[in-house]
C-alpha positions, 0 to 999 in steps of 0.5 A: 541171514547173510552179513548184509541182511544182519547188520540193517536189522541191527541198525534198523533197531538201533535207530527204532530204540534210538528215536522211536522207542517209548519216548517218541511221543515227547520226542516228537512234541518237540519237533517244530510243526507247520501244520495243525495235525488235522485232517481235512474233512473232504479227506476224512469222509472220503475214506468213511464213504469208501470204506461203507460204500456210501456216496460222498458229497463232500469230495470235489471229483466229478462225476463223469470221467474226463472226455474221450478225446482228453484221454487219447491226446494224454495217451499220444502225447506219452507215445510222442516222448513227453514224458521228460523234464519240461521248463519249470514254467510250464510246457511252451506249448501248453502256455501258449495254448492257455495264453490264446484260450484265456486272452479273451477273458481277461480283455479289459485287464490287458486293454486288448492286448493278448496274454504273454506265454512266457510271462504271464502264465504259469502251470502248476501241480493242480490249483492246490499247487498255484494257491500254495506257491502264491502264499508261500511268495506274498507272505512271511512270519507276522504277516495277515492273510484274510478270507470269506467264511466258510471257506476251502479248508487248505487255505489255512494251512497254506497260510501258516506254512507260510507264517501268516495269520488267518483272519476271516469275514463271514458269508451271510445267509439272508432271505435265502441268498448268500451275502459278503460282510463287507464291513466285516471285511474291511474293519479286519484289514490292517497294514500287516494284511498282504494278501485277501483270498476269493472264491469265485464261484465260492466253495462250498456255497456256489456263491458267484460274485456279481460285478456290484460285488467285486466293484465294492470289494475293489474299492475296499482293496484300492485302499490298501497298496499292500494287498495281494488279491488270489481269486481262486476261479477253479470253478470259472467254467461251472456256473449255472442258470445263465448267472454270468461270471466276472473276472475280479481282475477285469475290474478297473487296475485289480489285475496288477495286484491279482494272482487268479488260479485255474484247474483243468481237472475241474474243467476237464473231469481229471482232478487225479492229473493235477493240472493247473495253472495261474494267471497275473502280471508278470513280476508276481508270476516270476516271483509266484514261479520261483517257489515253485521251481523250489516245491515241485520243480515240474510239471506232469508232462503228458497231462 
């Protein structure tokens, strides 16, 4: 063993009987925590399931791969040289093309006018990213956030990091259909509530709001100026049976006070590529981006 070799293995023991020796355990008790220590349950089955080779019905990836087309556009555009640093907002010209495509879609929001790339759009390390960098911006310590029960498990800790409480309202099953407890909802509300989280679809039910639904919970938020709405629509694109999806932000002024959360990987079949973006007016967008800038700094180029 060479002089360089014998003095890391020394420092390595040092710092192992320094801070990990028999004492970690209350050592580490002692750490301030921001998460619950629990793993998520999605996580935990998916490694029983490959373990066992079971099929896993609680992992939200497709079960097709991405398109044909999707793979050979990734792989051009690394041939092409993006593979560097973008603009902490996004590529321009991924904006731009997200600003086009989703105009349509948030016509009464916008009264007709198209989506600004540079404002109103921002691309983000999966939907995950987006809902984590909305949290992180609209609440602090003391702070309320309030969400439909059951719900997406990682809402949780995205509000604690961020030092907020979590209240829940429950989703009823009766005579067969899932139903929302307004009043459940609204009595949780107070003025230290900032923010009211949606899933439309909902996960994991498939519950898709209908327009009567988010009129009624538009009423309920109008009251209360303080409230910043995340609809989270990752799965705008998958409703069935012709059921027809309504924007929670189309709906009267919500789009001035509505953060709305997209995912390419469950568009396209690429959850592994971590792609998504969000979709608000421009004040909560710029303050939503400078957080961020502060986790993650850019994005996946290529994708």
């Amino acid at each position: 063993m060479n002089t360089v070799s014998k003095k890391r293995t020394l420092l390595l023991r040092y710092l192992g009987n320094r801070y990990f020796s028999t004492d970690a355990a209350s050592f580490a008790k002692n750490l301030p925590r921001k998460s619950r220590d629990q793993l998520a349950i999605w996580s935990e089955f998916n490694q029983l399931s490959q373990k066992y080779g079971a099929m896993n019905l609680s992992y939200g990836a497709p079960g097709v791969d991405a398109p044909g087309f999707l793979v050979e556009n990734l792989y051009r555009a690394a041939k092409e040289g993006n593979n560097q640093y973008t603009l902490f907002l996004g590529h321009p010209a991924l904006r731009e093309k997200l600003a086009a495509f989703f105009t349509p879609y948030f016509k009464e929001a916008k009264n007709g006018q198209s989506l600004n790339p540079h404002t109103e759009v921002l691309v983000t390390n999966g939907a995950c990213e987006a809902l984590y960098s909305t949290l992180m911006h609209v609440c602090q310590q003391g702070d309320e956030v309030i969400f439909f029960e059951p719900y997406y498990t990682q809402y949780v800790n995205y509000a604690e990091f961020a030092g907020a409480t979590v209240k829940t309202a429950p989703l009823r099953l009766v005579s067969g259909k899932w139903e929302y407890d307004f009043d459940a909802l609204e009595k949780l509300i107070t003025p230290k509530t900032k923010c009211m989280m949606i899933t439309n679809p909902h996960n994991p039910t498939g519950k898709l709001f209908t327009k009567d639904e988010l009129i009624r919970l538009t009423k309920i938020v109008e009251k209360h100026p303080q409230l910043i709405v995340v609809s989270d629509d990752v799965y705008y694109f998958l409703p069935y049976d012709g059921r027809e999806h309504t924007l929670f932000a189309n709906i009267g002024d919500n789009y001035k006070r509505t953060i709305t959360v997209f995912s390419a990987g469950k568009m396209m079949n690429c959850t592994g590529w971590k792609v998504g973006w969000c979709v608000g007016p421009p004040e909560l967008i710029k303050h939503v981006s400078y957080v961020h800038e502060a986790a993650v700094f850019n994005l996946n180029v290529p994708g």
